[in-house]
C-alpha positions as CSV (number, residue, x, y, z in Angstrom):
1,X,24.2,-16.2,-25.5
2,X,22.9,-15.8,-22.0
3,X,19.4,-14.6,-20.9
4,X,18.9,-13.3,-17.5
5,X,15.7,-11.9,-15.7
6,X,15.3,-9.2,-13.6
7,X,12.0,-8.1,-11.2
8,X,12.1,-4.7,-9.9
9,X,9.7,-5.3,-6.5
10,X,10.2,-2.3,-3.9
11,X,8.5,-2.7,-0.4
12,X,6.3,1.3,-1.3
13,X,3.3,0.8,-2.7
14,X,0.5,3.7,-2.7
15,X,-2.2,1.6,-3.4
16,X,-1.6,-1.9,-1.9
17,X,0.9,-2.1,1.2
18,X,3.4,-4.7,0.1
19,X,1.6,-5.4,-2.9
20,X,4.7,-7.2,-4.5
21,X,4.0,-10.4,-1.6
22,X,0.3,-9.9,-1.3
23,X,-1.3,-13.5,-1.5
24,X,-2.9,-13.7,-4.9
25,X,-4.1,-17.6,-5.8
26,X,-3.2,-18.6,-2.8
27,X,0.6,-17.2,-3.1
28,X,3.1,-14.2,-2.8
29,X,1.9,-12.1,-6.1
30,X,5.7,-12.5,-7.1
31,X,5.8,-16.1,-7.0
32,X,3.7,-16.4,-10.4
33,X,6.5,-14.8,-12.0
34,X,9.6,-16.0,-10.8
35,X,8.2,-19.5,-11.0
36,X,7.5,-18.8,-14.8
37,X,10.9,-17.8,-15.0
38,X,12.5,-20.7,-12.9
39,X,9.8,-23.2,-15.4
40,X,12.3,-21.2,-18.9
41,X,15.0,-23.4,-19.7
42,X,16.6,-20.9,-21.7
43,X,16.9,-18.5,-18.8
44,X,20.4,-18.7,-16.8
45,X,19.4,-16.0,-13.6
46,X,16.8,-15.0,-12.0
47,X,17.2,-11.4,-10.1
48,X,14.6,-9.4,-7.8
49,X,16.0,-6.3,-6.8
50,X,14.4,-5.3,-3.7
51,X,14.5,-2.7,-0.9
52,X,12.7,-4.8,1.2
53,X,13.7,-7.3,3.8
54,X,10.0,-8.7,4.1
55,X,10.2,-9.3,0.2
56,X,13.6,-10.5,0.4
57,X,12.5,-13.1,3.2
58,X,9.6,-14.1,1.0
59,X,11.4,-14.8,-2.6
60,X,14.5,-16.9,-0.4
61,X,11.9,-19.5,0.6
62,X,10.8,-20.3,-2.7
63,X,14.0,-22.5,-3.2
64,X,14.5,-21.7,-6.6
65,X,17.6,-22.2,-7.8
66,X,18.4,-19.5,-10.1
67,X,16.6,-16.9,-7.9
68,X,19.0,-14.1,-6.6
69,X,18.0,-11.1,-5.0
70,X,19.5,-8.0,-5.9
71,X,19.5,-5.5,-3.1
72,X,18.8,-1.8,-5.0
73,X,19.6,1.3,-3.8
74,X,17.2,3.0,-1.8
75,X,17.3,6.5,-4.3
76,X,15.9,4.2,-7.2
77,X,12.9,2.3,-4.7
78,X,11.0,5.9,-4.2
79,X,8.1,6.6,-5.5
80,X,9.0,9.4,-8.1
81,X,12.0,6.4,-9.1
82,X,11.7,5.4,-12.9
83,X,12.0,1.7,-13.7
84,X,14.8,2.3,-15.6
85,X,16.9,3.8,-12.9
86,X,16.8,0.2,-11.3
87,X,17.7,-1.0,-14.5
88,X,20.7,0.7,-14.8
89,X,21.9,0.9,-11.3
90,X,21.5,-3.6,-11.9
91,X,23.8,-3.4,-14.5
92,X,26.2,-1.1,-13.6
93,X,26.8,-2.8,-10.0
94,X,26.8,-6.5,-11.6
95,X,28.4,-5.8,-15.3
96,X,26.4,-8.6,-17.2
97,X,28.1,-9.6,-20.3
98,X,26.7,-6.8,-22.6
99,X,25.9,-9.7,-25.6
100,X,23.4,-11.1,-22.9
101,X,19.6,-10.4,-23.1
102,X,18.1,-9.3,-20.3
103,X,14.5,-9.7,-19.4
104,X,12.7,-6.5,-17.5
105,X,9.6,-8.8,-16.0
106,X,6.8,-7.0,-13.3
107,X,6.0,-8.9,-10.5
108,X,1.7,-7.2,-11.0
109,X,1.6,-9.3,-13.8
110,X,0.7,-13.0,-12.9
111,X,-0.1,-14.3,-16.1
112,X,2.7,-15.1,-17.8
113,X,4.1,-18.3,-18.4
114,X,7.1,-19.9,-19.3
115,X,6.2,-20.8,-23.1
116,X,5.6,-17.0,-23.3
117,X,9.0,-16.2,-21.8
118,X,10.7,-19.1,-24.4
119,X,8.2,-17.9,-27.2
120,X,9.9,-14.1,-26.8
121,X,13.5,-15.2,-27.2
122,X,12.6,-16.8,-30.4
123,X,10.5,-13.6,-31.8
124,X,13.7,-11.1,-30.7
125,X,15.7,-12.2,-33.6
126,X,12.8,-10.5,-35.7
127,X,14.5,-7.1,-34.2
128,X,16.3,-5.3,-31.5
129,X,14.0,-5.0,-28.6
130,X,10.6,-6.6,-28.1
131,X,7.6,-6.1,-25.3
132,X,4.6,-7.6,-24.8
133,X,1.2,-6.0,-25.5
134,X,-2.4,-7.2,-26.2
135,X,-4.9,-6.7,-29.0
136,X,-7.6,-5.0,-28.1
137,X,-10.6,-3.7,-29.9
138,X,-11.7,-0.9,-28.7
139,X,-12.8,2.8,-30.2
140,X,-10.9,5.5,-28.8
141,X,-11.9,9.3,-29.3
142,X,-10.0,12.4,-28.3
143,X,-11.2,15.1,-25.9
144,X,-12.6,17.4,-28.6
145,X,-14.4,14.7,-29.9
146,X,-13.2,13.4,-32.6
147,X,-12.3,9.4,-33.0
148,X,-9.0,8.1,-33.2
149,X,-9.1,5.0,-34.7
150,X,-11.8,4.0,-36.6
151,X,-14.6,6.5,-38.4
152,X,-17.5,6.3,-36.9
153,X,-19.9,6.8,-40.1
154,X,-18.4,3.3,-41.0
155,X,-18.5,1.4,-37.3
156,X,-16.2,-2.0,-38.4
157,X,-17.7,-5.0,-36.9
158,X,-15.7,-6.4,-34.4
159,X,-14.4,-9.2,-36.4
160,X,-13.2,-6.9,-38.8
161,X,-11.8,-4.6,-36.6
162,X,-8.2,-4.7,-36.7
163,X,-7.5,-2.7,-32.9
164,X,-4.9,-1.3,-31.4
165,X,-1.9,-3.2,-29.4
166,X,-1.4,-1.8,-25.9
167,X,1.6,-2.5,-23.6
168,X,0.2,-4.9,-20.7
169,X,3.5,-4.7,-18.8
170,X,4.1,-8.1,-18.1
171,X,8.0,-8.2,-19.3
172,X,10.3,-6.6,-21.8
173,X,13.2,-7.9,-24.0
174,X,16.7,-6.2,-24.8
175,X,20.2,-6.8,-25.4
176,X,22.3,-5.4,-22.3
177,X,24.6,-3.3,-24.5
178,X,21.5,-1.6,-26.0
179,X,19.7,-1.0,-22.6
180,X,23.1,0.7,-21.6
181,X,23.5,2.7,-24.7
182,X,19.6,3.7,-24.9
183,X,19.3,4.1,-21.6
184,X,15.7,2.9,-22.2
185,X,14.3,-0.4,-21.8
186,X,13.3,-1.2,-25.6
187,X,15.1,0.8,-28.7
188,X,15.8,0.2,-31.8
189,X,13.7,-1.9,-34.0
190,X,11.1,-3.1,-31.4
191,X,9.1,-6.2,-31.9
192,X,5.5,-7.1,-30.2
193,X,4.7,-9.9,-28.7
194,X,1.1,-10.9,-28.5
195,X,-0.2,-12.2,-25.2
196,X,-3.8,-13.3,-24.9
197,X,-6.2,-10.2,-23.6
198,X,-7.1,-11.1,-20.3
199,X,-3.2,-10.7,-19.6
200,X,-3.8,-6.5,-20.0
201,X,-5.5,-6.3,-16.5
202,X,-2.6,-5.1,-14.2
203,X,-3.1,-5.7,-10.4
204,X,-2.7,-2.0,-9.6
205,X,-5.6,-1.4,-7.4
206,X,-7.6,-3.6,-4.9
207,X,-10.3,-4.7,-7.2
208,X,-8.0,-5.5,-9.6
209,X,-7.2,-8.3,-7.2
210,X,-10.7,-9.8,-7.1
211,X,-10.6,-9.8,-11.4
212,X,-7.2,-11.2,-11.6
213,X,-8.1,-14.2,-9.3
214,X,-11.1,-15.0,-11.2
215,X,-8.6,-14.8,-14.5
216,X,-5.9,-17.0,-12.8
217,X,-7.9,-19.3,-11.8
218,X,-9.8,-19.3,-14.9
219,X,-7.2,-19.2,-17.9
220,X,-4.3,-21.0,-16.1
221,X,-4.9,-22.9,-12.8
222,X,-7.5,-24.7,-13.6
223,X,-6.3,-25.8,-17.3
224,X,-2.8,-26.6,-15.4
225,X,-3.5,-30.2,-13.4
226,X,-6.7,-32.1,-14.3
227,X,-7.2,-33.8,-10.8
228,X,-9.5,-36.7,-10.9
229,X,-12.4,-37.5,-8.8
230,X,-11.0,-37.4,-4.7
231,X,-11.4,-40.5,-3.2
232,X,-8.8,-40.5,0.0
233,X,-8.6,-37.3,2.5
234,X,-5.7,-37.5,5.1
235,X,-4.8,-34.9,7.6
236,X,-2.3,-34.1,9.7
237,X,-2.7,-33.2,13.2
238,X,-0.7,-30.5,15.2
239,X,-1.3,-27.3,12.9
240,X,-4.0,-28.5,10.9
241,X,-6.7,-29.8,13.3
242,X,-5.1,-28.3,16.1
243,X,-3.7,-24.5,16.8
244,X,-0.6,-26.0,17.4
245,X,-0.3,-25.5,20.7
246,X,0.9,-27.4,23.5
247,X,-1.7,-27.5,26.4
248,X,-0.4,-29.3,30.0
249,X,-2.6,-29.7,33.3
250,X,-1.7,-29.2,36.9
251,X,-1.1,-33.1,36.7
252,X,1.5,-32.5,33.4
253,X,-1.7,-34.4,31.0
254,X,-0.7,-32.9,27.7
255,X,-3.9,-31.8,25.8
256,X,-5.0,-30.6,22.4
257,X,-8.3,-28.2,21.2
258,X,-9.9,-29.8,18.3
259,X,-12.5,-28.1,16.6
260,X,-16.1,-29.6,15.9
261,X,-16.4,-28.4,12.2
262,X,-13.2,-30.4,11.6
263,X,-15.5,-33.0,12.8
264,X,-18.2,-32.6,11.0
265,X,-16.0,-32.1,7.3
266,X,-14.5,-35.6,8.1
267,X,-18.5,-36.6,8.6
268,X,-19.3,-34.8,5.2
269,X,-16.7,-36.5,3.2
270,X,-17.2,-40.4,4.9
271,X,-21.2,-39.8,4.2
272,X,-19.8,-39.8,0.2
273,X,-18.1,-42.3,0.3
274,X,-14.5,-40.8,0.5
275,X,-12.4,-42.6,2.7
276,X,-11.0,-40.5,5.6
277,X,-7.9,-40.6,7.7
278,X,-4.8,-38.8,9.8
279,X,-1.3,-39.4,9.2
280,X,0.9,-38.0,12.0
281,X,4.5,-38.2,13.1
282,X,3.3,-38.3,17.0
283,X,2.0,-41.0,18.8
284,X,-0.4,-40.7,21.5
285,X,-3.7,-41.8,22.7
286,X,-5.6,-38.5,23.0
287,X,-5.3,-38.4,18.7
288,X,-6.3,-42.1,19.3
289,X,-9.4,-41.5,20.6
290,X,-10.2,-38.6,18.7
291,X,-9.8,-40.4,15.5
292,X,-12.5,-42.8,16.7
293,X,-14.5,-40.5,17.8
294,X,-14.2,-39.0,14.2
295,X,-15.2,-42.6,12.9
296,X,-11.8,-42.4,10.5
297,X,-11.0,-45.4,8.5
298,X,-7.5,-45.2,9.2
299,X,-4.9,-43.6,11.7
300,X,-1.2,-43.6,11.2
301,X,1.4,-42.5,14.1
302,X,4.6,-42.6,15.0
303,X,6.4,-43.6,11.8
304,X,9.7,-44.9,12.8
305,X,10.5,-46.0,9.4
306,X,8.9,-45.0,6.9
307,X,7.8,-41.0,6.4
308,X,4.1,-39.6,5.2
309,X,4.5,-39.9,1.9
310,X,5.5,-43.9,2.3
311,X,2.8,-44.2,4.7
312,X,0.1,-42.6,2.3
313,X,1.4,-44.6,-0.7
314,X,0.9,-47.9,1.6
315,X,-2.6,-47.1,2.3
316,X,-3.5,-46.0,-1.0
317,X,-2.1,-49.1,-2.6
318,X,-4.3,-51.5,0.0
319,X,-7.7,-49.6,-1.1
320,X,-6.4,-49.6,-4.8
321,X,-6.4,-46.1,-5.5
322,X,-3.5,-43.8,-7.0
323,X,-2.2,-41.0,-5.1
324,X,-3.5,-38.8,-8.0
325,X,-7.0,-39.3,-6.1
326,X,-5.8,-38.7,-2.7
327,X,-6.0,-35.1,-0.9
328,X,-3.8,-34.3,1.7
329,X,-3.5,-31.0,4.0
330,X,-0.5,-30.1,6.0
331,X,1.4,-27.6,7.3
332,X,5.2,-28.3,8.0
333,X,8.2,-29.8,6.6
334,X,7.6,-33.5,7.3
335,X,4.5,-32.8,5.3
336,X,6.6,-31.6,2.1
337,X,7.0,-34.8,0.1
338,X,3.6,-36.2,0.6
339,X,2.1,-32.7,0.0
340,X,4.0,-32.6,-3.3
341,X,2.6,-36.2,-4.6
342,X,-1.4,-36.3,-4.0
343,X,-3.6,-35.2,-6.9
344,X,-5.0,-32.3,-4.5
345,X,-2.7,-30.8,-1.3
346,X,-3.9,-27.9,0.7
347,X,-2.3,-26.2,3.9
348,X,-3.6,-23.7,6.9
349,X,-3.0,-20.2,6.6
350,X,-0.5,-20.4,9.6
351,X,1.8,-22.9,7.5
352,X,5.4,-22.4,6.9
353,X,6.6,-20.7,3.7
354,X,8.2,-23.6,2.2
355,X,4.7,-25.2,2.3
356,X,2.8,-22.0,0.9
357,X,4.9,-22.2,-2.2
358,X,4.2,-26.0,-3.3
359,X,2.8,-25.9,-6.8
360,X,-0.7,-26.1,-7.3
361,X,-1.1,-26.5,-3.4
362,X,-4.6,-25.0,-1.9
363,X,-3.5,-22.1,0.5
364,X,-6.2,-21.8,3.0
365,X,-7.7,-18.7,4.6
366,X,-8.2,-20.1,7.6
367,X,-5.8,-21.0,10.5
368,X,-5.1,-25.0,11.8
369,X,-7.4,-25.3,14.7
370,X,-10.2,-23.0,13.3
371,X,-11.8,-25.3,10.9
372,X,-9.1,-25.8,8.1
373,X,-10.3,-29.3,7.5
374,X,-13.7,-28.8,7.1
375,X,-12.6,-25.8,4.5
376,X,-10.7,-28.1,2.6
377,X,-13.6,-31.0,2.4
378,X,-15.9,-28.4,1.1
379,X,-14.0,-27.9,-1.7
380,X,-13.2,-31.2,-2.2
381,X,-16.9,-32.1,-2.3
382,X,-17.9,-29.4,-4.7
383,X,-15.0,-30.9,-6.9
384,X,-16.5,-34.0,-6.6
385,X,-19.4,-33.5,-7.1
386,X,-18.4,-32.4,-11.1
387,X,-17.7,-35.9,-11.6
C-alpha cells in the first residue's frame, strides 16, 4: 500500500499575489507543508501541481527528495476551477495504482505536521475517506432567528458544550479508486480527524497572515528546538555585512561598504558577554582591519583546508562551548553546513534559496549590507535575556 500527496498551488490568487510562495515564518507558505510531508515516513511522493513557473522555481530548491511537481493544465488553474478538476486531471495523466491513498493537502494551511499526516493513515482504516476538521464551540443561529445548535433557554457551559466539527482544510484522505469513481475528494464512509483549533484559521486574506504567524510561531516553532542561552555570534562577510558588491578605485583598490549598525550589534552582543567573530572564505586586509576596528575576538579567512563549519567547531571547542550555543548568519552555499549545525542560524533577505529553506533558520527582513547583523543580535539578546 502506497500513499502519495498531492498540493494543488496555482500562481492566481484574488486576494494575495502569489500567495502559494508568500514568506510566512520566514519561508515560501508552501514549504510548511511539503516539509511535513517530506518529515512522513509512510509517504512515498510528494506532488505540487502548479501553473506557475515562479512556484515551480521555488518548491525545486527545497531539495526534497520525494518532491515532484506536477505541471496542471491551465483550464483547471482558473479561478472558477474546482479542486477536484486538478484532482482528476493528476490522476488521469499519471495513473497511480488505484489501491494507493492519495493525500489532497493545501498549501494555506501551515500547521500541519507530520505526526498528523502518520496519525490519519492509521485513523482511515476506521472508514473509506477521512478529512480533517476542528472542534469548535460556537452558537450558530439561522437568519430568521432561530438557533441551530444549542437552545438558548438552556445556554450549555462551555465545558459541556459538545460543538460542532468544521472542515479547516488542511488535507484530505482517499483511496485513488474511490476519488475516481466519486469523482469527489471524500465518499463513502468518511472519518474525522481532529486537529487542534488554532489549525481552523486559513491564510486566505492578508490579516490572516499577521494571526497565522503569531500561531506558527506560537504552537510549533517555538516548542520545535529549545536553543540554549547564545554565547558565540559569527558572521560572514560578503552578503551579510556587506551588499555584496565589488567596489574598485581608479588605482584597482578593491573596496567594501560596511554598515555602522552592524558595528554597533557586534558592540551590543561583546558588552554581554557574548563572544563575537567573522568567519570568511576570503582573505584580505580591508576585513582585517575592520574586524579590529569592530574589537572581534576572533577572525577566520582564507580556509584552505578546512570549511566554516570545521572552522567554527575549532573555535567553539577552544572556548568550551557547543555549537548548540553558537549563532551564525550567512547567506550562500559555503555557509550551508555550518548554517545547519549552530543552535540558532539566520540569513539576509537577499540569500540564496537553498539557504532560506534551512530548517528552523531565521530569515531576515533586511538585506546584507543594510544592518542584517545588528537585526540578528537584537534577537539574539532578547533570547538571551530569558535565561
Amino acid at each position: 500500500m502506497s500513499y502519495i500527496a498531492l498540493i494543488p498551488a496555482r500562481c492566481g490568487s484574488k486576494s494575495i499575489r502569489l500567495k502559494n510562495i508568500k514568506s510566512f515564518c520566514g519561508k515560501p507558505l508552501i514549504y510548511w507543508t511539503v516539509a511535513a510531508l517530506q518529515k512522513t515516513e509512510e509517504i512515498d511522493t510528494i506532488y505540487v501541481a502548479t501553473d506557475c513557473d515562479q512556484i515551480e522555481s521555488t518548491v525545486n530548491d527545497f531539495g526534497f527528495d520525494k518532491l515532484r511537481v506536477y505541471r496542471r493544465d491551465e483550464k483547471n488553474a482558473k479561478d472558477t476551477s474546482s479542486t477536484e478538476s486538478v484532482l482528476l486531471e493528476f490522476i488521469d495523466e499519471n495513473k497511480p495504482n488505484p489501491d494507493d491513498f492519495l493525500f489532497l493537502v493545501q498549501a494555506t494551511s501551515p500547521f500541519t505536521q507530520a505526526k498528523d499526516f502518520s496519525n490519519a493513515i492509521a485513523k482511515i482504516k476506521e472508514g473509506d475517506s477521512l478529512l480533517s476538521c476542528v472542534n469548535q464551540k460556537r452558537f450558530y443561529w439561522n437568519e430568521n432567528g432561530s438557533p441551530i445548535n444549542y437552545d438558548h433557554f438552556n445556554r450549555p457551559r462551555r465545558q459541556d458544550f459538545k460543538g460542532e466539527f468544521m472542515e479547516n482544510g488542511a488535507f484530505y484522505l482517499s483511496q485513488i479508486k474511490s476519488i475516481v469513481n466519486s469523482k469527489n475528494r471524500i465518499s463513502g464512509k468518511i472519518v474525522i480527524y481532529e486537529m487542534p483549533e488554532f489549525t481552523g484559521l486559513e491564510l486566505d486574506e492578508p490579516h490572516d497572515w499577521l494571526i497565522g504567524e503569531i500561531l506558527m510561531r506560537n504552537y510549533i516553532l517555538n516548542k520545535q528546538k529549545d536553543i540554549p542561552k547564545i554565547k558565540m555570534v559569527l558572521s560572514d562577510v560578503d552578503g551579510v555585512l556587506t551588499d555584496c558588491g565589488m567596489y574598485y578605485s581608479e588605482h584597482g583598490d578593491e573596496l567594501k561598504k560596511f554598515n555602522t549598525h552592524d558595528g554597533k550589534g557586534f558592540e551590543l552582543l561583546r558588552n554581554t558577554g557574548v563572544i563575537t567573530g567573522i568567519i570568511t572564505s576570503e582573505n584580505t586586509k580591508l576585513v582585517k582591519r575592520r574586524a579590529e576596528k569592530l574589537k572581534l575576538d576572533y577572525l577566520k579567512q582564507g580556509m584552505a583546508h578546512q570549511g566554516k563549519l570545521e572552522t567554527a567547531m575549532a573555535i567553539a571547542k577552544q572556548e568550551n562551548i557547543g555549537l548548540d550555543e553558537v549563532a551564525y548568519i550567512g547567506d550562500d552555499v559555503n555557509c550551508f553546513e555550518l548554517l545547519s549545525s549552530v543552535g540558532l542560524a539566520a540569513c539576509p533577505s537577499n540569500a540564496i534559496n537553498k539557504i532560506k529553506s534551512i530548517p528552523n533558520i531565521i530569515n531576515l527582513e533586511v538585506k546584507g549590507g543594510d544592518g542584517a547583523l545588528r537585526a540578528f543580535a537584537e534577537i539574539i539578546l532578547k533570547h538571551n535575556a530569558n535565561f
